[in-house]
KOLMI-610854 format. One record per residue (C-alpha): residue number from 0; residue in one letter; x, y, z. Coordinates in nm, 2 decimals. Last residue first. Layout:
BEGIN
+-----+----+--------+--------+--------+
!   i ! aa !      u !      v !      w !
+-----+----+--------+--------+--------+
! NUM !  A !      X !      Y !      Z !
...
+-----+----+--------+--------+--------+
END
This chain:
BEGIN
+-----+----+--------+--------+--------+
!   i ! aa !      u !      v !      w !
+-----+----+--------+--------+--------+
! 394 !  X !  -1.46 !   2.24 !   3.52 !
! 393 !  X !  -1.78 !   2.10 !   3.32 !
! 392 !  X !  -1.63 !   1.82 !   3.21 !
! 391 !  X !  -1.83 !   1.60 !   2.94 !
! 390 !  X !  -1.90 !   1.19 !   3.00 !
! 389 !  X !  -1.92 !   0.94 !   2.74 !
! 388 !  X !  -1.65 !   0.80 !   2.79 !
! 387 !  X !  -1.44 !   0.91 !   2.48 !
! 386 !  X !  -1.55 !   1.24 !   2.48 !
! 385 !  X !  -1.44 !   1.29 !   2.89 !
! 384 !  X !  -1.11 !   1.09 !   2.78 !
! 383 !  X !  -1.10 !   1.37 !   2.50 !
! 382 !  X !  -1.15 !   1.65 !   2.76 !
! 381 !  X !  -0.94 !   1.51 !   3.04 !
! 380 !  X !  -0.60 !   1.53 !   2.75 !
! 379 !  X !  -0.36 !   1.29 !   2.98 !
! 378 !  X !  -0.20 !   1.12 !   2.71 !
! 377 !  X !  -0.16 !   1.20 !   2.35 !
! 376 !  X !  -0.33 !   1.00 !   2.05 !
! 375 !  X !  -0.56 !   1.28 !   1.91 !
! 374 !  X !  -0.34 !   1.57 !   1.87 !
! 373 !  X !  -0.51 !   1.64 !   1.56 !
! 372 !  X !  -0.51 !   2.07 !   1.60 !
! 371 !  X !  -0.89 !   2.06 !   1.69 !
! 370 !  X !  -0.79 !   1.83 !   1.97 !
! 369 !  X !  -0.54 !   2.02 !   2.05 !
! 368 !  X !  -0.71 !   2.32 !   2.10 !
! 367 !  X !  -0.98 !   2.16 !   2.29 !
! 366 !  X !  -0.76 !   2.03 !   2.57 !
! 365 !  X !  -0.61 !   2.41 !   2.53 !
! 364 !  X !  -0.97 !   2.55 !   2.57 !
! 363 !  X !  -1.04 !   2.30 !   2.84 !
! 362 !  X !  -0.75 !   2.41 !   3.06 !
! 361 !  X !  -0.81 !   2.77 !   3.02 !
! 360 !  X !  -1.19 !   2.74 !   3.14 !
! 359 !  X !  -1.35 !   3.09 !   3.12 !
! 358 !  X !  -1.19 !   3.12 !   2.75 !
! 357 !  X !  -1.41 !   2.86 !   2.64 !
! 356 !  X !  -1.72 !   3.01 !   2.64 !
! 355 !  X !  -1.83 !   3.03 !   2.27 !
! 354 !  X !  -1.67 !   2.66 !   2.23 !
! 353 !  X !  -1.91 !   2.53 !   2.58 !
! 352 !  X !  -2.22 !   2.60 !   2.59 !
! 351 !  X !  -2.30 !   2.80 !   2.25 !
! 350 !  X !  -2.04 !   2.56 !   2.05 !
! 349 !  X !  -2.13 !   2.22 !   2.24 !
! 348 !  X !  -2.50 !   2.28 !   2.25 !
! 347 !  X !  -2.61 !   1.92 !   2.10 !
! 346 !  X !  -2.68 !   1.72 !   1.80 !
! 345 !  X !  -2.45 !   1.92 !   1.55 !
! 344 !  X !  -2.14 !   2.01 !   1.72 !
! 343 !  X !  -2.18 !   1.75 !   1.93 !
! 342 !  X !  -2.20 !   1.48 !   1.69 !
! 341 !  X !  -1.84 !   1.64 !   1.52 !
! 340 !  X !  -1.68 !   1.59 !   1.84 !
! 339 !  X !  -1.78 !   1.27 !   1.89 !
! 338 !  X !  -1.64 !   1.20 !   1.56 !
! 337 !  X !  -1.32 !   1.38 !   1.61 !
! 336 !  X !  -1.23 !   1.14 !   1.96 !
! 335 !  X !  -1.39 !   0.81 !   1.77 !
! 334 !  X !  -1.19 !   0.87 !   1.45 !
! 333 !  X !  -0.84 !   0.92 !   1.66 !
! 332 !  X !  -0.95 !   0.62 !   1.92 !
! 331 !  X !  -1.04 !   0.39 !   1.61 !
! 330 !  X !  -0.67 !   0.49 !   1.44 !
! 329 !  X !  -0.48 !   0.39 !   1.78 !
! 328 !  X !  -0.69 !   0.00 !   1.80 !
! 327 !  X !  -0.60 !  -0.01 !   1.41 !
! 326 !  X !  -0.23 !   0.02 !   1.45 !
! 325 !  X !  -0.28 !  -0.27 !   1.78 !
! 324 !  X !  -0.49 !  -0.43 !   1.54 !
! 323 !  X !  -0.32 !  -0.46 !   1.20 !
! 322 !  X !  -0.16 !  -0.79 !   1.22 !
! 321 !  X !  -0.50 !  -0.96 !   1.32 !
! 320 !  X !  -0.51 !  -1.16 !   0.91 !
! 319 !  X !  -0.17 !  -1.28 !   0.96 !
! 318 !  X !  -0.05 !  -1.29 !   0.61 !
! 317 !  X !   0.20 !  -1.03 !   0.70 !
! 316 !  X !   0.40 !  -1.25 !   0.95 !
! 315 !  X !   0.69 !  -1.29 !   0.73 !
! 314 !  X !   0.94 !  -1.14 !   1.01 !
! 313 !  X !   1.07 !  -0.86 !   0.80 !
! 312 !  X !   0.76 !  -0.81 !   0.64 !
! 311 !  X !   0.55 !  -0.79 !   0.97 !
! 310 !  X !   0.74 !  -0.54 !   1.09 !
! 309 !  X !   0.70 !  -0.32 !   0.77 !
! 308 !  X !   0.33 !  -0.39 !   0.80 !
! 307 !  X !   0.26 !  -0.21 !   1.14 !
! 306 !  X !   0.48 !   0.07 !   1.00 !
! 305 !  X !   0.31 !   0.15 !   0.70 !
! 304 !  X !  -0.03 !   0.10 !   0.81 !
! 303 !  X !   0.02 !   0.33 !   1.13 !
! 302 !  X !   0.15 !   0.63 !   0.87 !
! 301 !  X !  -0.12 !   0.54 !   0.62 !
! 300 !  X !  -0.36 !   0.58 !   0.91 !
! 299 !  X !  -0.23 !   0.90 !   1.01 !
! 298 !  X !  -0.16 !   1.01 !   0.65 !
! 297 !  X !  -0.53 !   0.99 !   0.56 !
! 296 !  X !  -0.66 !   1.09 !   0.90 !
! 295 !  X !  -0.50 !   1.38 !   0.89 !
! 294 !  X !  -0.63 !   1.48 !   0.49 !
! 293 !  X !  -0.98 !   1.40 !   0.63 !
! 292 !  X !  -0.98 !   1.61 !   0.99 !
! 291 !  X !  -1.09 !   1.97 !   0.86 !
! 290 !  X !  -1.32 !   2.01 !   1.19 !
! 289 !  X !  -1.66 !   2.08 !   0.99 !
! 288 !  X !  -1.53 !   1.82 !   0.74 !
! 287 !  X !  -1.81 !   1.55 !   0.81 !
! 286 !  X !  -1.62 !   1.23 !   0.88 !
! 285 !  X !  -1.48 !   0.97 !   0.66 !
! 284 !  X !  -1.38 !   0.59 !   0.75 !
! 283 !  X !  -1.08 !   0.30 !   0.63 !
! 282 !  X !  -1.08 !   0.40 !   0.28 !
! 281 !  X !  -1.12 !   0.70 !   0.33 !
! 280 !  X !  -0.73 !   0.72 !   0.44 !
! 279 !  X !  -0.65 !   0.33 !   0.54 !
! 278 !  X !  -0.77 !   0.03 !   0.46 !
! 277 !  X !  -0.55 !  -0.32 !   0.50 !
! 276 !  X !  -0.50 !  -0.64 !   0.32 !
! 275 !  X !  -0.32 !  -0.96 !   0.31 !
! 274 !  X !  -0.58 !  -1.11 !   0.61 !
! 273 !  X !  -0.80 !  -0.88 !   0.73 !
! 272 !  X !  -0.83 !  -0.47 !   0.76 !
! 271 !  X !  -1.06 !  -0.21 !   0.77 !
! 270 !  X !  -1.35 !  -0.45 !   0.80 !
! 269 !  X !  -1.63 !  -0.18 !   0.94 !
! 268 !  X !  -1.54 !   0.11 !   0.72 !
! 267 !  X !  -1.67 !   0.37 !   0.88 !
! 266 !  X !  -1.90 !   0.66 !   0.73 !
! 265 !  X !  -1.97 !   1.04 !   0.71 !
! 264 !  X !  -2.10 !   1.19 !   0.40 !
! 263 !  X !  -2.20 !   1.03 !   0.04 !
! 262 !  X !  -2.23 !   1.38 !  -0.10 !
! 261 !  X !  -1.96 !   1.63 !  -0.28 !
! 260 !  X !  -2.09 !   1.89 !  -0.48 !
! 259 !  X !  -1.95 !   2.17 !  -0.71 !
! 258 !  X !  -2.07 !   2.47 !  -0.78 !
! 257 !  X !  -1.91 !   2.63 !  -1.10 !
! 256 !  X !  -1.55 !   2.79 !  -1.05 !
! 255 !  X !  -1.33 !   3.08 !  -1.03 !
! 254 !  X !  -1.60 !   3.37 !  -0.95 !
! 253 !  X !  -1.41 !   3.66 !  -0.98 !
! 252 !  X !  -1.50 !   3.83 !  -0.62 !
! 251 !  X !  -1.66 !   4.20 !  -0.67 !
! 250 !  X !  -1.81 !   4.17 !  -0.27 !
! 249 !  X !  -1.73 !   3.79 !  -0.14 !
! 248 !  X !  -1.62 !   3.94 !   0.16 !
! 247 !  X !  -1.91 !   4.11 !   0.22 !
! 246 !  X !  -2.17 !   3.85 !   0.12 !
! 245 !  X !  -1.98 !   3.62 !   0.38 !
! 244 !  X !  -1.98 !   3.87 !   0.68 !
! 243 !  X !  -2.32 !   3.89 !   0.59 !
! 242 !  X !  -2.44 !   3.57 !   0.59 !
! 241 !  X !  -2.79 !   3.45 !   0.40 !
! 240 !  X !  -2.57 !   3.56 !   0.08 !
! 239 !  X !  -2.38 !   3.23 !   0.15 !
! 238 !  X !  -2.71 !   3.09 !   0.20 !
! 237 !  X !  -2.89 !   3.13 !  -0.09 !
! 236 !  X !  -2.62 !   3.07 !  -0.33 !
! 235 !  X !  -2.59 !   2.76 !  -0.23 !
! 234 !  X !  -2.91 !   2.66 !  -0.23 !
! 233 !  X !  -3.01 !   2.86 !  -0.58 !
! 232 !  X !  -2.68 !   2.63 !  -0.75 !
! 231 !  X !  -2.78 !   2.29 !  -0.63 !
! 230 !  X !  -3.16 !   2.35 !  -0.62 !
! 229 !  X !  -3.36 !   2.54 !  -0.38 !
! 228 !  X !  -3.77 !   2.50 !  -0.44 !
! 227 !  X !  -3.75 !   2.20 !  -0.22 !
! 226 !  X !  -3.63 !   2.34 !   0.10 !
! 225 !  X !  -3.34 !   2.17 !   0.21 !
! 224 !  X !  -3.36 !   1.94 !   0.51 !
! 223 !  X !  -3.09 !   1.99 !   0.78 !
! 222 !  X !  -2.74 !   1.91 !   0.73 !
! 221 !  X !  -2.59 !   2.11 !   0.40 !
! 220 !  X !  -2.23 !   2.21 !   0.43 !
! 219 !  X !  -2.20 !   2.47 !   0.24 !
! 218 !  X !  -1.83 !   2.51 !   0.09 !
! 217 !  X !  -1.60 !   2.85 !   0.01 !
! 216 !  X !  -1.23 !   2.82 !  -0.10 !
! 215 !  X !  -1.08 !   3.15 !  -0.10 !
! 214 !  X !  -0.81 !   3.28 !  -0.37 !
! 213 !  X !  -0.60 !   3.60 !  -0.30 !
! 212 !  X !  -0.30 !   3.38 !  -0.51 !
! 211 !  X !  -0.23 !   3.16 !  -0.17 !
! 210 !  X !  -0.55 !   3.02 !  -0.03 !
! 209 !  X !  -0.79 !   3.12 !   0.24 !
! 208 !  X !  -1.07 !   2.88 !   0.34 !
! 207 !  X !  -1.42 !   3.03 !   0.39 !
! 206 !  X !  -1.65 !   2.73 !   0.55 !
! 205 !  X !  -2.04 !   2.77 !   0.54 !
! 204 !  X !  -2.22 !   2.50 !   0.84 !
! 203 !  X !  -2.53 !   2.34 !   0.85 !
! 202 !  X !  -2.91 !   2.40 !   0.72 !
! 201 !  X !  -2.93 !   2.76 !   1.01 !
! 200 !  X !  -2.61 !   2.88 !   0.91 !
! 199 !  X !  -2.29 !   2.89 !   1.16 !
! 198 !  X !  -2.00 !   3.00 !   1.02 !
! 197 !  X !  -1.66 !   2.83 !   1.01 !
! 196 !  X !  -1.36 !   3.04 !   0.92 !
! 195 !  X !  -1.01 !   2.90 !   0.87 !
! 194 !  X !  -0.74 !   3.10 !   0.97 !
! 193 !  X !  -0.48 !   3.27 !   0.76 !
! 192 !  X !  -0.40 !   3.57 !   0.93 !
! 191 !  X !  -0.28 !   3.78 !   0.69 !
! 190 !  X !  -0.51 !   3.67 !   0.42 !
! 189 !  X !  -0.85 !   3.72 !   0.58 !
! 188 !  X !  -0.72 !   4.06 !   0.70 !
! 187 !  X !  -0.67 !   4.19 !   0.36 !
! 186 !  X !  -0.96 !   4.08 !   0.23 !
! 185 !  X !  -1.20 !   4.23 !   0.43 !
! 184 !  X !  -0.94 !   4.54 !   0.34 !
! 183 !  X !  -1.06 !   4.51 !  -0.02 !
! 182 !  X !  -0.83 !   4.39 !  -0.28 !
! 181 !  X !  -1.11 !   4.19 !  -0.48 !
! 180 !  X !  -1.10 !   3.80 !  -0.37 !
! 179 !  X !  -1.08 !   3.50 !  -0.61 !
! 178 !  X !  -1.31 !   3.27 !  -0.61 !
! 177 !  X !  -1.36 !   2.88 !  -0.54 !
! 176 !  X !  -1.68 !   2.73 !  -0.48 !
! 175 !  X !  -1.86 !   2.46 !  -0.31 !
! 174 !  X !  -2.10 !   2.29 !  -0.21 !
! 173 !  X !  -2.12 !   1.99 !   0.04 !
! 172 !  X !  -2.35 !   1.67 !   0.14 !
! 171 !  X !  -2.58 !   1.47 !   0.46 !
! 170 !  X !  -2.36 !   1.69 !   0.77 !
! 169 !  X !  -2.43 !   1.43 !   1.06 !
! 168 !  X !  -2.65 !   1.29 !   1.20 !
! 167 !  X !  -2.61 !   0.98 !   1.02 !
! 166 !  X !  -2.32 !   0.75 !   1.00 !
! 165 !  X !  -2.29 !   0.49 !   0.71 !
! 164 !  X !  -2.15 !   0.16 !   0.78 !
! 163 !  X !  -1.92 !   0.07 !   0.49 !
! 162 !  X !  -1.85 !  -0.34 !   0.53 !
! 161 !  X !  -2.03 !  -0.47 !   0.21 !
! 160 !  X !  -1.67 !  -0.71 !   0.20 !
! 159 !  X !  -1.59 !  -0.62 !  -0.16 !
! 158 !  X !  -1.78 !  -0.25 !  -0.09 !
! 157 !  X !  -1.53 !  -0.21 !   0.19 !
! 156 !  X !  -1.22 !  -0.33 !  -0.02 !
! 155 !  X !  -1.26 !  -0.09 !  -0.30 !
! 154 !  X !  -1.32 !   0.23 !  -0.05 !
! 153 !  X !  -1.47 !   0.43 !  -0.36 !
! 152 !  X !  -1.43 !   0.68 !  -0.05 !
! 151 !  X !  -1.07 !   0.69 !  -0.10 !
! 150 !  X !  -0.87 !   0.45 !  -0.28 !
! 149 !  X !  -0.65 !   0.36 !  -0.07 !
! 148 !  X !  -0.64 !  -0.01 !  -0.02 !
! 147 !  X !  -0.34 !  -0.13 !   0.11 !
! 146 !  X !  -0.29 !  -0.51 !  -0.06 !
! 145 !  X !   0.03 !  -0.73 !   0.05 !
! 144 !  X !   0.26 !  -1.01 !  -0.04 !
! 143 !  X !   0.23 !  -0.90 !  -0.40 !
! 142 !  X !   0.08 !  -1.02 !  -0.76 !
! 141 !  X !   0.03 !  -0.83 !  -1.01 !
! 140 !  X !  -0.21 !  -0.83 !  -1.33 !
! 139 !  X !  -0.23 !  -0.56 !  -1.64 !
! 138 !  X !  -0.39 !  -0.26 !  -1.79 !
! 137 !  X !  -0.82 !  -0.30 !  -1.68 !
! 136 !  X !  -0.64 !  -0.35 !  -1.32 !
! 135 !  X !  -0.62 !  -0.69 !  -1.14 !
! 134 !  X !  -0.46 !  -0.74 !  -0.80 !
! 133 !  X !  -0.34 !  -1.09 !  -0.69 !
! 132 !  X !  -0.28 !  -1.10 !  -0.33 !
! 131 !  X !  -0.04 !  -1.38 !  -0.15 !
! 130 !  X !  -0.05 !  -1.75 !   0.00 !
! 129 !  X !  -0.29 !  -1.70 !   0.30 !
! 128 !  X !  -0.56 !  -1.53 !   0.04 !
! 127 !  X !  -0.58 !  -1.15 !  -0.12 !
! 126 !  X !  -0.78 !  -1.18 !  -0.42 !
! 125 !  X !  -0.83 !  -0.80 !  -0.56 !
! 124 !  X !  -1.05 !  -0.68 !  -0.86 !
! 123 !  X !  -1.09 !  -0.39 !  -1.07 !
! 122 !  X !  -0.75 !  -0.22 !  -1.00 !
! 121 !  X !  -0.78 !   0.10 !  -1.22 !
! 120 !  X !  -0.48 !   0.21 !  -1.42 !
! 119 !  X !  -0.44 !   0.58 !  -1.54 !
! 118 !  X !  -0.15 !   0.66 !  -1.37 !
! 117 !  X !   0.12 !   0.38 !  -1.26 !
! 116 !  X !   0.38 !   0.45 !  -1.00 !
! 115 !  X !   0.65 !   0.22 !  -0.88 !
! 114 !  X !   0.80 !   0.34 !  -0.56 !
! 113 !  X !   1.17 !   0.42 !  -0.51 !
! 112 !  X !   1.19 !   0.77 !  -0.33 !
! 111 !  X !   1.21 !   0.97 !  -0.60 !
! 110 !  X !   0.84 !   0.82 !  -0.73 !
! 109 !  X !   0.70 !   0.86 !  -0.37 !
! 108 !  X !   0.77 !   1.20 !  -0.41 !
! 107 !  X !   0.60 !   1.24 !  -0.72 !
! 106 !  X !   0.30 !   1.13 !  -0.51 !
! 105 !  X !   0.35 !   1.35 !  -0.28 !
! 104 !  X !   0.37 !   1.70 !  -0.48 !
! 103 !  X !   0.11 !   1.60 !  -0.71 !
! 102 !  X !  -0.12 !   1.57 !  -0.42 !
! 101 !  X !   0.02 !   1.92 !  -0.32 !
! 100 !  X !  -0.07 !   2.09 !  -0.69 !
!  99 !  X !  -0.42 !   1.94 !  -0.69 !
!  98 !  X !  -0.47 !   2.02 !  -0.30 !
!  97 !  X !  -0.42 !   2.36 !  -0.30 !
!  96 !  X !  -0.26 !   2.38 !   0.06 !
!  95 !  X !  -0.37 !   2.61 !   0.33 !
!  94 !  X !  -0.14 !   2.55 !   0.64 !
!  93 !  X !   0.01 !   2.42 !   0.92 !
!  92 !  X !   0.31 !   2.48 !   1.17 !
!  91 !  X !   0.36 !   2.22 !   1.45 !
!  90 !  X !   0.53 !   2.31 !   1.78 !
!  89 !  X !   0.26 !   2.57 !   1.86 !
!  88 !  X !   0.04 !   2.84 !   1.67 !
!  87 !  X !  -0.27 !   2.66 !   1.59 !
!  86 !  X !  -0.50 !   2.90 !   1.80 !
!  85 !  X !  -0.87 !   2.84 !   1.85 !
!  84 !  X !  -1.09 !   3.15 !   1.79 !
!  83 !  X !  -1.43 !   3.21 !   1.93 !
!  82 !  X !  -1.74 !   3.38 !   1.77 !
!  81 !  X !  -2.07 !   3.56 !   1.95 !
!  80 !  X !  -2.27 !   3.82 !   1.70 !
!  79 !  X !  -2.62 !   3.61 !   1.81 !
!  78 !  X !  -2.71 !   3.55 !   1.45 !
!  77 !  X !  -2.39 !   3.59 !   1.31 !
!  76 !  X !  -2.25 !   3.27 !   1.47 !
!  75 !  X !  -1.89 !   3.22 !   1.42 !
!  74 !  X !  -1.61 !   2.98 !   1.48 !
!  73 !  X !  -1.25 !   3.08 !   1.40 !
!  72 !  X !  -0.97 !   2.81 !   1.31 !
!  71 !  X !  -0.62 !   2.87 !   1.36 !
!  70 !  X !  -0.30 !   3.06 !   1.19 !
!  69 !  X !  -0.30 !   2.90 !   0.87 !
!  68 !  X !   0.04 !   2.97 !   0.64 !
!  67 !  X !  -0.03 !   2.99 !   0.33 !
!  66 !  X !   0.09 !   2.78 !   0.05 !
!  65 !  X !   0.36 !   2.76 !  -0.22 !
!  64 !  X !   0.66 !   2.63 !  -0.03 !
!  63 !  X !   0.56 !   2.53 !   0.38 !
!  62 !  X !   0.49 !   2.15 !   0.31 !
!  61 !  X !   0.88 !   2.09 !   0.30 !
!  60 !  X !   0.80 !   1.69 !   0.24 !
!  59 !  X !   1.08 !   1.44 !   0.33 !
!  58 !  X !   0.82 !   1.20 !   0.37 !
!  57 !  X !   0.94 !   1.16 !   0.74 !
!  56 !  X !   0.89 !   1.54 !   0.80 !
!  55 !  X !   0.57 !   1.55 !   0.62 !
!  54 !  X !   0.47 !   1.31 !   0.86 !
!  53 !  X !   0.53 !   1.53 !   1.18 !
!  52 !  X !   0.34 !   1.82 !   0.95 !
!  51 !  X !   0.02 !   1.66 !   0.99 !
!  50 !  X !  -0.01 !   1.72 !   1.38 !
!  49 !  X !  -0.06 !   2.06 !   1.27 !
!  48 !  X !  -0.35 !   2.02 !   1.07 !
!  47 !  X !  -0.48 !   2.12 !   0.70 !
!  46 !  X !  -0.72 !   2.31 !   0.52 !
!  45 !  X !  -0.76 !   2.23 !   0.12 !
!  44 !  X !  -1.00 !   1.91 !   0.14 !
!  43 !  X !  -1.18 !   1.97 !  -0.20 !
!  42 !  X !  -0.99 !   1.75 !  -0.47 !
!  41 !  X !  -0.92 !   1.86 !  -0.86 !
!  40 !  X !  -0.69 !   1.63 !  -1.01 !
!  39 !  X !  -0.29 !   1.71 !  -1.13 !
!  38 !  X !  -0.20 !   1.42 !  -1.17 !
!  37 !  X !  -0.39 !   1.17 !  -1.35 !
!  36 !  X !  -0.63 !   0.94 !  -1.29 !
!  35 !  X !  -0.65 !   0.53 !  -1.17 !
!  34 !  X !  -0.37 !   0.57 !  -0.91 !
!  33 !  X !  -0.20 !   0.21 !  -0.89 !
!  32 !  X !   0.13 !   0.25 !  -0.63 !
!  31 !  X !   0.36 !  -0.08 !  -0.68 !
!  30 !  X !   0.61 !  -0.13 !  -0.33 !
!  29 !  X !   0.94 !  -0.31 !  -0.31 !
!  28 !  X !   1.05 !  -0.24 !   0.04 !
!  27 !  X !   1.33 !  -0.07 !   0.17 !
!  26 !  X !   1.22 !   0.09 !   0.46 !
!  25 !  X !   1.20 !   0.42 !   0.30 !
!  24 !  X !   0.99 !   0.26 !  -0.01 !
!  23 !  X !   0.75 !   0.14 !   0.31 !
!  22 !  X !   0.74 !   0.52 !   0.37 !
!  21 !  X !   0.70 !   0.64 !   0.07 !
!  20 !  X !   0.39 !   0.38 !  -0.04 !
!  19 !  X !   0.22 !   0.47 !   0.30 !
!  18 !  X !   0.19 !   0.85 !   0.25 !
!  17 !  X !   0.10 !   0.80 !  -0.09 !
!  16 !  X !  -0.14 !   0.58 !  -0.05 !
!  15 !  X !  -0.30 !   0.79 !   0.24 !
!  14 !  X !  -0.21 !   1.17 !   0.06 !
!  13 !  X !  -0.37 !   1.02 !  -0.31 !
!  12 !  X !  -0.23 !   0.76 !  -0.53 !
!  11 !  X !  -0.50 !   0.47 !  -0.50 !
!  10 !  X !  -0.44 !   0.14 !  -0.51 !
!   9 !  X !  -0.17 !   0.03 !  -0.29 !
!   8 !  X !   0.05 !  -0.30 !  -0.37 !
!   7 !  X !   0.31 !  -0.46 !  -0.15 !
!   6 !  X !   0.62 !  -0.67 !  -0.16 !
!   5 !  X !   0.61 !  -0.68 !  -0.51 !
!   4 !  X !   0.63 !  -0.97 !  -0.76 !
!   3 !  X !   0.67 !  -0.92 !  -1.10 !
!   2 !  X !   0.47 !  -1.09 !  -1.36 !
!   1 !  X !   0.30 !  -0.80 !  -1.56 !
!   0 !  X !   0.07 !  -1.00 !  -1.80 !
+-----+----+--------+--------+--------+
END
């Protein structure tokens, strides 16, 4: 038995615990990070934000070495030739990151910075009560002041409380690949501009993600129903071919992995916090990737976590079970704003209507913009407040 006391323990040692552990580490607090594999691991998620790199900053991250630089996100739709580009070029740079090597990056970060890491170590049960938390692992037993859970979309605490609250609609699962381009001018152009490419497909959505090394990143996001006859590898391959723009980038690519699949989509976490305990990352919610928000929304909420519960440490009011509302209240109007979004894109006209004719309103494209760039908590964007009350504005 392990008996030191920590002022807080995280499981899970991805971008949200992370995130969290380094900055409470920062503050001075003693902080135990449980991550139950070992870095490197694989993860899909490889596009990023500009309203990430504000938290690379306070990490102490210099996000910019060994990946490429993204200049926006294009939107296309082959079968009526229209597309639209959203530019990312402002105050905030972002970029493609392989996520194995970058997730490695923060959480031996975390390490330099004063947190306690253990690999390999599953927590397989947490008691958090008015007193403390006791967290159990198949290694060892801590105890704490306080419990983040962060361990993705096993979300640990929301199947505890049975609080995940699926959301349908939306995109149902992904494949993808990884490949590595031939040196064709298709390719050429992909590279030195760096943007994300969404393509419309008649089951979903294809992206095609550019990463350093001439590498590309290619998922189907499947939506509709699948027909039956089209397995795992035969659906995929079907509609990447389905797109031309795709088949001809793709043209004498070394194929660098087997299909791979992610399903249980979109869901909140109903109980994302309580007393001795909070969610953040997928812990807390996930949403379809069509708008590349996860790896945000991870730091984001670790961010607002992290601070919320410093204050309470230093006053001993971390056993009150509302601490995290005000942190909460901001994280529900981030999720709300890109989920809205997300239903739109799929349950309405938004990218014929209104994306694909976006350059006749200036002021809604850059309200867009930042949107898509995860400026979701600024003032005065009409768009989002339209999103947000239901309405949409036309002018």
């Amino acid at each position: 038995m392990n008996s030191k006391y920590y002022d807080v323990i995280i499981a899970g040692g991805g971008p949200a615990g992370t995130t969290a552990a380094t900055l409470l580490a920062q503050y001075g607090h003693s902080v135990l990070l449980i991550e139950r594999n070992q870095h490197p691991r694989f993860h899909i998620g490889e596009s990023m934000l500009p309203m990430i790199e504000p938290v690379m900053d306070r990490l102490g991250i210099d996000w910019s070495q060994g990946n490429l630089r993204k200049g926006g996100a294009e939107f296309i739709d082959e079968a009526t030739g229209r597309s639209t580009f959203f530019s990312f070029e402002g105050i905030y740079r972002t970029f493609q990151i392989e996520r194995s090597v970058f997730d490695q990056k923060l959480f031996d970060n975390a390490v330099k910075q004063g947190v306690e890491a253990h690999q390999q170590e599953q927590v397989t049960r947490v008691q958090c009560s008015a007193q403390d938390v006791h967290v159990d692992t198949d290694k060892a037993e801590y105890q704490g002041r306080y419990f983040i859970d962060a361990t993705g979309r096993n979300a640990l605490m929301g199947k505890k409380h049975a609080s995940i609250n699926k959301i349908n609609k939306l995109g149902k699962f992904a494949l993808y690949k990884h490949y590595k381009l031939a040196n064709t001018p298709e390719a050429e152009i992909v590279f030195a501009r760096g943007n994300v490419q969404i393509f419309l497909s008649e089951i979903g959505w294809i992206w095609s993600i550019p990463l350093v090394g001439r590498r590309l990143s290619v998922g189907l996001v499947v939506q509709k129903e699948a027909p039956a006859e089209l397995k795992q590898d035969a659906l995929f391959a079907h509609y990447i071919n389905a797109s031309p723009r795709m088949s001809e980038l793709l043209a004498g690519a070394e194929v660098l992995s087997e299909v791979r699949m992610e399903a249980d989509f979109s869901y909140l976490n109903e109980q994302r916090y309580g007393q001795r305990f909070a969610c953040c990352g997928d812990a807390a919610g996930f949403l379809d990737p069509v708008f590349s928000s996860g790896f945000l929304f991870a730091v984001k909420t670790a961010e607002l976590v992290a601070d919320q519960l410093h204050q309470a440490l230093l006053i001993g009011n971390e056993a009150d079970p509302e601490m995290q509302n005000s942190g909460d209240a901001a994280y529900q109007v981030g999720f709300k704003t890109m989920y809205l979004m997300i239903e739109r894109f799929y349950c309405s006209g938004i990218m014929q209507n209104l994306f694909f004719e976006q350059d006749r309103h200036p002021r809604i494209k850059k309200e867009i913009e930042a949107i898509l760039a995860g400026d979701l908590w600024q003032d005065g964007n009409g768009f989002q407040q339209g999103l947000l009350s239901g309405r949409s504005r036309k002018n």
